[in-house]
C-alpha positions in Angstrom: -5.9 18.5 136.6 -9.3 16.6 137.2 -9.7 13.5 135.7 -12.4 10.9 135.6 -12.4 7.1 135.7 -15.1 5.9 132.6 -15.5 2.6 134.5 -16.1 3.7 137.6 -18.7 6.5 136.5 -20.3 3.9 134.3 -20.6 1.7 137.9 -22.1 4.2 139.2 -24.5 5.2 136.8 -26.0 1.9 136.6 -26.3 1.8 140.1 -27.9 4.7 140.5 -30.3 4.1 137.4 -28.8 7.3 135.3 -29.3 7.7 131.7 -25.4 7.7 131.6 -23.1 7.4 128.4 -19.7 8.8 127.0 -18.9 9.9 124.1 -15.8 11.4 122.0 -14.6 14.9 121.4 -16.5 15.5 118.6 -19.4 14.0 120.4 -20.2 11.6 117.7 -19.1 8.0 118.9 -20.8 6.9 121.9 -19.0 4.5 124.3 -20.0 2.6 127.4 -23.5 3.5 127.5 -25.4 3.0 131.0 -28.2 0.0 131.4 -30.7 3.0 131.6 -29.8 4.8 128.8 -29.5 1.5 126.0 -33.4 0.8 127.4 -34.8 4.6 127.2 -33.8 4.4 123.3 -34.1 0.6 123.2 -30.3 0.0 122.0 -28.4 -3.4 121.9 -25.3 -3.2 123.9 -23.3 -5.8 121.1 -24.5 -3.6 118.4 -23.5 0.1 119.8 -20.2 -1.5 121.4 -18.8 -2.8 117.5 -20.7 0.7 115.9 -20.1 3.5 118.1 -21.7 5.8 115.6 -24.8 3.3 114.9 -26.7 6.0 117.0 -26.3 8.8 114.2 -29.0 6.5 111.9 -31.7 7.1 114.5 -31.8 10.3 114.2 -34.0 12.5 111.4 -31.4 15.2 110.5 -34.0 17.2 108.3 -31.2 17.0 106.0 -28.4 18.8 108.0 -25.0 17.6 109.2 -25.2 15.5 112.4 -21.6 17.1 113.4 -22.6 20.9 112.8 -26.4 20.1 114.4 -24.3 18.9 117.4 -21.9 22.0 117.5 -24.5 24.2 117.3 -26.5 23.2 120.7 -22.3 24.1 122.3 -22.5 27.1 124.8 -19.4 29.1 125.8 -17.9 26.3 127.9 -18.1 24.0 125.6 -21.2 22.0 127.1 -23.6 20.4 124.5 -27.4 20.6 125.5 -29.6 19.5 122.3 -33.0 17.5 121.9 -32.7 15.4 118.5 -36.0 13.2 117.0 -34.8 9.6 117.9 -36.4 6.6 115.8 -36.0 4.1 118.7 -36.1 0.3 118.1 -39.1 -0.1 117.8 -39.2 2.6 115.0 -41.4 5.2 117.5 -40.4 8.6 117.4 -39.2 10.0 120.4 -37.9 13.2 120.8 -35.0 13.0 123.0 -32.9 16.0 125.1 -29.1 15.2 125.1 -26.7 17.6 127.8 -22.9 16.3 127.1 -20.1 18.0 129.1 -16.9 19.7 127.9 -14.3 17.7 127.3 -12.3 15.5 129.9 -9.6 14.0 130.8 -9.9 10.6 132.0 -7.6 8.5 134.2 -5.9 6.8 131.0 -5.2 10.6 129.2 -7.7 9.9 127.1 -10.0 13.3 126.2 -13.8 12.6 126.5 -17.5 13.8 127.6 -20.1 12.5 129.5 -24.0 12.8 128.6 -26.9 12.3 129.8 -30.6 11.9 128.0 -34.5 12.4 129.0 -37.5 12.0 126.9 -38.2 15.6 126.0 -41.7 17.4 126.8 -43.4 19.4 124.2 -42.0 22.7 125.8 -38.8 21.8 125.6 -38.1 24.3 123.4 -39.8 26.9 124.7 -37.8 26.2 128.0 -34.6 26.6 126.1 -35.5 30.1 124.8 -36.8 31.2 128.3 -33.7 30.1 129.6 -31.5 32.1 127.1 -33.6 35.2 128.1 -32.7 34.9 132.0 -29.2 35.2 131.8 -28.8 38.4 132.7 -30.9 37.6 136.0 -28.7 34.8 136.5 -25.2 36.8 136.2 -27.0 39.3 138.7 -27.7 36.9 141.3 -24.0 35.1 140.8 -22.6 38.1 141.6 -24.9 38.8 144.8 -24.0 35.2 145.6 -20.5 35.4 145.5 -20.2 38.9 147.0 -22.5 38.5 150.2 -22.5 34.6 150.9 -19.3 32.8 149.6 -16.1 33.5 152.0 -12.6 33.3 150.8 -10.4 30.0 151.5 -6.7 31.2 152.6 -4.2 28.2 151.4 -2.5 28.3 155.0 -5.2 26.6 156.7 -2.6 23.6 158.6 -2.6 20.3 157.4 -5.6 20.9 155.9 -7.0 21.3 152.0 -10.5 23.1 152.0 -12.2 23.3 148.6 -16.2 25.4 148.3 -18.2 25.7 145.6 -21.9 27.4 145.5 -23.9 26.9 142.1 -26.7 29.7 142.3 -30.3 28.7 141.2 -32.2 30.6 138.7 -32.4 32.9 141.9 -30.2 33.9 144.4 -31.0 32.0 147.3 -29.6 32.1 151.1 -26.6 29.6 151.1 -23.9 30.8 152.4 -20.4 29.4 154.3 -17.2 31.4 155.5 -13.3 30.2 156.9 -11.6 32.0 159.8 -8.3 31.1 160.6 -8.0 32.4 164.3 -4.8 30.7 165.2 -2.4 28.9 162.7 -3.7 26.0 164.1 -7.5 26.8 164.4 -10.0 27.5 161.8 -13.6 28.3 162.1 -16.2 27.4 159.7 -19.2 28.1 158.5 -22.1 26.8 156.4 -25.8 27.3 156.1 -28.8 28.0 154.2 -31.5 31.1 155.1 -35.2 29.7 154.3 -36.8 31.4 151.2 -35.6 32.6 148.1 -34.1 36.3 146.6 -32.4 38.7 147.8 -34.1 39.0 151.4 -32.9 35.4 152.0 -29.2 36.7 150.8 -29.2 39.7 153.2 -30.3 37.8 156.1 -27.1 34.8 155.2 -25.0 38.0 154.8 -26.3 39.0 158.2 -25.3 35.8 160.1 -21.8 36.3 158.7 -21.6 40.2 159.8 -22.3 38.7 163.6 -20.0 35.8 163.3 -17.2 38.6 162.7 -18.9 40.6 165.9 -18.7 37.9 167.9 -15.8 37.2 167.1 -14.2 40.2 168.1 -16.6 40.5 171.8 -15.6 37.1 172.5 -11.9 38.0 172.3 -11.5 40.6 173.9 -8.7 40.6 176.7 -8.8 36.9 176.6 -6.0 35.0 176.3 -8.1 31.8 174.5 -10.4 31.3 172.2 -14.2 31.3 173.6 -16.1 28.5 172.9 -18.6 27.5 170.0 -21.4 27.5 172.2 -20.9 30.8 173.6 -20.4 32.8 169.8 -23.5 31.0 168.7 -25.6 32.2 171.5 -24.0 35.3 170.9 -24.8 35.3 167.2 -28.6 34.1 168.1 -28.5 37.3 170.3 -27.8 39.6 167.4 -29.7 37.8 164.6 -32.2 35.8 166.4 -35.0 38.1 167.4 -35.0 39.6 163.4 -35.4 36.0 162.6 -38.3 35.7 165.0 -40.3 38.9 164.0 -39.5 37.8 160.1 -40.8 34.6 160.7 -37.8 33.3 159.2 -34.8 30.6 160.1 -31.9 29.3 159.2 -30.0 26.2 159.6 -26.3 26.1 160.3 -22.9 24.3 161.1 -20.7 26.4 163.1 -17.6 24.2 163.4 -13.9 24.5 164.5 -10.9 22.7 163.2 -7.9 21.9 165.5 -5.0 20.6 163.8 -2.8 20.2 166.7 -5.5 18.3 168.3 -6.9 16.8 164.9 -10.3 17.0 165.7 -13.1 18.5 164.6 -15.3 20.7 166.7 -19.2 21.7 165.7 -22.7 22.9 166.4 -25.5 21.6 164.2 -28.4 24.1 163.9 -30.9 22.0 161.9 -28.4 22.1 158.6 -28.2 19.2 156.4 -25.8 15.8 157.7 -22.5 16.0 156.7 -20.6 12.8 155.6 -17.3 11.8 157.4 -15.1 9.4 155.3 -12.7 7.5 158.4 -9.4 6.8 156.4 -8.3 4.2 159.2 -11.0 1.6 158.0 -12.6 2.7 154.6 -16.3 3.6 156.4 -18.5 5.9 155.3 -21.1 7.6 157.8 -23.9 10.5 158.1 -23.4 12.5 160.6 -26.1 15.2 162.3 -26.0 16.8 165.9 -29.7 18.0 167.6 -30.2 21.8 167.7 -32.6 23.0 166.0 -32.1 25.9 163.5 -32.1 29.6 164.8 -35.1 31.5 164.7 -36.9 28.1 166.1 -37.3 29.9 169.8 -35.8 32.2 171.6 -32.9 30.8 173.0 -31.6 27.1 173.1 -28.5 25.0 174.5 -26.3 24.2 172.3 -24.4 21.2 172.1 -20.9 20.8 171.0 -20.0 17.9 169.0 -16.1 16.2 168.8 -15.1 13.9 166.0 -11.3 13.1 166.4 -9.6 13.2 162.9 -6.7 11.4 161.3 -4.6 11.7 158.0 -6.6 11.5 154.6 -10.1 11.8 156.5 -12.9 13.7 154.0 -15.3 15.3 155.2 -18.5 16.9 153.5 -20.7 19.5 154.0 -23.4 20.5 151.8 -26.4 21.9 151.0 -29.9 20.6 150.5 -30.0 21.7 147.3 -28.0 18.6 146.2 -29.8 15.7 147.8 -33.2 16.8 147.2 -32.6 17.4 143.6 -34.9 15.4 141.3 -35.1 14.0 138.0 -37.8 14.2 135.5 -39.8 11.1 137.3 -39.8 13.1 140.5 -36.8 10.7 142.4 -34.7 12.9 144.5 -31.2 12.4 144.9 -30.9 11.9 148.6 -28.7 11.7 151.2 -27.6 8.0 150.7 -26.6 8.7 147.0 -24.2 11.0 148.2 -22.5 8.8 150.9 -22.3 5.8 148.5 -20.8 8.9 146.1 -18.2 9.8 148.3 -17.6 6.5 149.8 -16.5 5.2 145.8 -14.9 8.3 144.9 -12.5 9.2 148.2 -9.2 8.7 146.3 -9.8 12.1 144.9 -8.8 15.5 145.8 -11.8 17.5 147.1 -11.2 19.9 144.0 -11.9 16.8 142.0 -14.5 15.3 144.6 -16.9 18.3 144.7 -17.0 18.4 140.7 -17.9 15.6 140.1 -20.3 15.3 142.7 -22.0 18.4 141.2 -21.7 16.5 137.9 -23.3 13.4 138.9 -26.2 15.4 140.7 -26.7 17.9 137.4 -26.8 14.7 135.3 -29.1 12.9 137.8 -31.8 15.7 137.4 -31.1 16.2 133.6 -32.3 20.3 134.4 -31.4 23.3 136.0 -31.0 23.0 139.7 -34.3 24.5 141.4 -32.2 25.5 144.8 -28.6 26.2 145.1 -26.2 24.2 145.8 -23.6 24.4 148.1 -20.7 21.9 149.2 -17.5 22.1 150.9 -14.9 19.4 150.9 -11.8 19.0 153.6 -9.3 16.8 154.0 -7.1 15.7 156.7 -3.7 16.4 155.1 -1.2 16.0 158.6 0.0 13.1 160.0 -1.4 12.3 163.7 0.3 11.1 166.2 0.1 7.2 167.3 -2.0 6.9 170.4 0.6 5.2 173.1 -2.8 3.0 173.7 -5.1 1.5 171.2 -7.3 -1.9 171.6 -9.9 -3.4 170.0 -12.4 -6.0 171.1 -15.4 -7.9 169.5 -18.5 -8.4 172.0 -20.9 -11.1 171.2 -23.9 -11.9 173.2 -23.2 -15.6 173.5 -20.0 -14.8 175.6 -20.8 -12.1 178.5 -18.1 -13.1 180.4 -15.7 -10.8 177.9 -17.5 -7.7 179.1 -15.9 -8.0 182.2 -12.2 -8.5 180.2 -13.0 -5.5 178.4 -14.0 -3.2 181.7 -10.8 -4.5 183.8 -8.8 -4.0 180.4 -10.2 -0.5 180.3 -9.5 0.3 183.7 -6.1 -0.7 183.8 -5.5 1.4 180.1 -7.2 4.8 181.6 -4.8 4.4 185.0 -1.5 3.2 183.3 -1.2 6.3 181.0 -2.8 9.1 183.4 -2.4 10.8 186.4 -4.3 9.4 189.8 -5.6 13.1 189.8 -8.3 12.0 187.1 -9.6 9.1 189.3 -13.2 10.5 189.5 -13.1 10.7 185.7 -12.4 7.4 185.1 -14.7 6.2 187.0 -17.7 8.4 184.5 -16.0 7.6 181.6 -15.8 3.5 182.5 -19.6 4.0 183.3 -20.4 5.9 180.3 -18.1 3.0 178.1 -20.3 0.3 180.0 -23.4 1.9 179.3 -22.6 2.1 176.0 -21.8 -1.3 175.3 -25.2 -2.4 177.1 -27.1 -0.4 174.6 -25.4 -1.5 171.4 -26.3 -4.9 172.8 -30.0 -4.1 173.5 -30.5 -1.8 170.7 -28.2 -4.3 168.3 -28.2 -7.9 166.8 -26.5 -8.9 169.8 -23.1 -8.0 168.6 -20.3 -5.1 168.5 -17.1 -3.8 167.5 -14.7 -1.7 169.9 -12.3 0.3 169.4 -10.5 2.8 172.2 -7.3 5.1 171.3 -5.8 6.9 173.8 -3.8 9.9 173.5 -1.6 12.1 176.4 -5.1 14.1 176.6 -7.7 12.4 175.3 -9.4 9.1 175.1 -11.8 8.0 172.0 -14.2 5.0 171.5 -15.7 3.7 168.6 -18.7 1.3 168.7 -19.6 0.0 165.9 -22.7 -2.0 165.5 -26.1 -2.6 163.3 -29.6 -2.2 164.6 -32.9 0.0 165.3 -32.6 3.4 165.8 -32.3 4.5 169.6 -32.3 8.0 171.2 -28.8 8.6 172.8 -29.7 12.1 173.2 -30.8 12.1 176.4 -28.7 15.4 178.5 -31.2 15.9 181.5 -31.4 13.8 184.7 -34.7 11.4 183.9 -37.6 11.1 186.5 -38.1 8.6 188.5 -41.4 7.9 186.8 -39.8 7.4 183.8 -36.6 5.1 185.1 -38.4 1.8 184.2 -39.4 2.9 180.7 -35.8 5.1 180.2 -33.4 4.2 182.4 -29.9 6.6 183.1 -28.1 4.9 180.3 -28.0 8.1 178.2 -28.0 10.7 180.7 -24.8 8.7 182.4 -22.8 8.6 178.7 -23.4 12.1 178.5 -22.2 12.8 182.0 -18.9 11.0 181.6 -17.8 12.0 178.0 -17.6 15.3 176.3 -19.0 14.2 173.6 -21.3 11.0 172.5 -21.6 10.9 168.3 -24.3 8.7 166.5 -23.0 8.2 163.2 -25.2 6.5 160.4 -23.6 4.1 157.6 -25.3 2.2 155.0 -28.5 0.0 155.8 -28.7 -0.5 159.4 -25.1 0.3 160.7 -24.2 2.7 163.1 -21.1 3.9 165.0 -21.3 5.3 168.5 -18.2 7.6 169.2 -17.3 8.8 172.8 -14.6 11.5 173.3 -13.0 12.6 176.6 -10.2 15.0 177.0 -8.2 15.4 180.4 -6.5 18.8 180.5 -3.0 18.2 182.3 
């Protein structure tokens, strides 16, 4: 069952600035209303905490119940949505719009329902009619949505729990995801968003799943392993992309892969959205966004696959744009930062439990209809990993170099104690790529770092963590010579010595560079 934590929404709403309060079943007592909402109707917090119906006197009834003028703005699901004439306290008269949710369980077994509240426009009502008239449009495009775009979940996915949910706009737009399980260990996934609007934009979403299953089935053929991400999506770019082209439309994607027996997750970004990884080992919260762009951008691209090592109770979230570029009636968009800080507070819950109320705190943020869809998809890490037979961490400060030496000859001895002599030549890339690393952080940084290196029987992953400017560790190609003074190789040697190098973005300036090398005994 979900439940909900009053405090902890309350936290949040203030935060966030949300005209947030709760309220009982019947909808008439008011409880633990947020900062925003006591100053939109110009409450005292003493006086509505002892008189939780003090509100009711505000309102001019026209001589009607307040409890059956409350039922009757109820719809089938037992949501509230209403705009009452509020005396405020300064006796103006305001006409306020009320949305209160179905009732709730919170964490104490108490039943109650949140609301939220905006100063109501003249067409208010008008809009209510209007919207009463659409509904059959809206069914209709639900059931496009859910036909073409949304994929089934299978509960056997291993040691993982997978929850997706897709809210359609007032029309059906082009998000769309899907789960393959090709192996009982491997699943593929996929999430992503056409550009445009109707039903062109949910053929052509439709489309990009039809040659995912193609490729698929090409790629497979008489081979004994799966064929990589890069290869499908240049295969699904060869049956979609030049439609795309002569359309003059795109789409951005993830195309990802899940590995349980490795515990790592595999991807592609096309241009979608960042994703938001929760690290259960240390409580951190970061963005995450590869550097493709999205397909029907040119004809053909490199791909670049991303690895992000997993462990037990990790959370990771994909989602549409539709959620952080909502906005509220003073034109604030959500954004992406909302939703880390979101996640970052809430990550006790199940992603069943997550994803609604992330929806719900997005819905009450912009007090109206959602103008885009909206899309999300939670997983969590639900299988114990293996402890690594190696794992070290080290804090670098400027003021004592000498320790980057201790750290490389520490290093060194790690990579040669646990594998074979065959891999010389890689650890030699990989101690460069960890050196070059570190040099950056220091440049690019306040002069300081964390470390952190696990290593498994077939794979070796580093976290840096650290806080500073922005920095481009994108590089793949070999630089010019022209350009070594301004450049240098830094980059282009990380990437030669790893199979992966992750930029991750936390909140204000920090940042976690991850590194990732498998050696295939």
């Amino acid at each position: 069952m979900i439940t909900f934590c009053p405090t902890e929404m309350l936290s949040i709403a203030n935060e966030l600035n949300y005209n947030y309060f709760l309220c009982d079943e019947t909808m008439m007592e008011w409880s633990l209303l947020s900062v925003p909402f006591l100053r939109i109707l110009q409450l005292d917090s003493e006086i509505m905490e002892k008189t939780p119906r003090f509100w009711i006197s505000l309102v001019d009834w026209k001589g009607r119940d307040p409890e059956e003028t409350l039922r009757s703005g109820l719809d089938n699901e037992g949501n509230c949505s209403i705009t009452l004439p509020f005396r405020t306290g300064n006796r103006e008269e305001t006409r306020i719009h009320l949305r209160i949710s179905n009732p709730l369980p919170d964490n104490t077994g108490n039943t109650l329902r949140m609301g939220s509240a905006e100063i109501a426009g003249e067409d208010v009502f008008y809009k209510q009619e209007a919207l009463l008239s659409r509904d059959n449009e809206i069914e209709i495009s639900a059931r496009i949505q859910k036909t073409l775009l949304t994929g089934s979940i299978s509960e056997n996915h291993s040691g993982l729990i997978i929850e997706a949910e897709t809210i359609p706009s007032r029309e059906v737009d082009g998000d769309f995801y899907e789960f393959l399980q090709l192996t009982p260990e491997i699943t593929d996934f996929l999430i992503g968003d056409v550009m445009g609007k109707g039903v062109p934009a949910a053929l052509l979403g439709a489309a990009v799943k039809t040659a995912y299953y193609k490729s698929v089935i090409t790629n497979r053929m008489g081979k004994t392993h799966l064929p990589g991400l890069a290869s499908m999506l240049h295969s699904i770019d060869g049956l979609i992309g030049k439609d795309l082209l002569a359309l003059k439309k795109f789409l951005t994607l993830y195309f990802c892969r899940l590995d349980s027996e490795k515990s790592l997750l595999s991807f592609i970004d096309a241009g979608h959205t960042s994703f938001i990884y929760q690290d259960a080992r240390d409580g951190s919260c970061w963005h995450v966004k590869g550097a493709n762009m999205p397909l029907g951008f040119s004809e053909s691209q490199d791909y670049r696959t991303y690895h992000l090592p997993l462990s037990k109770n990790d959370i990771l979230l994909f989602y549409s744009d539709g959620i952080p570029e909502v906005a509220n009636s003073e034109g604030d968009i959500f954004g992406y930062e909302r939703i880390r800080q979101f996640v970052l507070a809430h990550r006790h819950l199940e992603p069943a439990e997550l994803l609604k109320s992330l929806f719900n705190v997005a819905f009450y943020f912009a007090s109206q209809a959602f103008a885009d869809d909206v899309t999300g998809v939670v997983i969590k890490v639900d299988h114990e990993k293996a402890s690594p037979p190696v794992e070290k961490q080290f804090h670098f400060d400027r003021e004592n170099p000498a320790e980057m030496r201790s750290l490389r000859e520490s290093f060194e001895s790690d990579l040669k104690d646990l594998y074979p002599e065959e891999f010389s030549d890689d650890f030699i890339r990989l101690t460069f790529a960890l050196m070059e690393a570190c040099g950056n952080c220091i440049v690019h940084s306040r002069g300081e770092f964390s470390l952190v290196w696990r290593m498994f029987r077939n794979s070796v992953e580093i976290n840096l963590d650290f806080s500073g400017s922005d920095y481009n560790w994108t590089a793949q190609s070999e630089p010019s010579a022209e350009s070594y003074r301004s450049n240098g190789y830094g980059s282009y040697l990380i990437q030669q010595g790893t199979d992966s190098l992750l930029l991750m973005k936390g909140g204000g300036a920090s940042k976690r560079l991850q590194l990732y090398k498998e050696f295939c005994q």
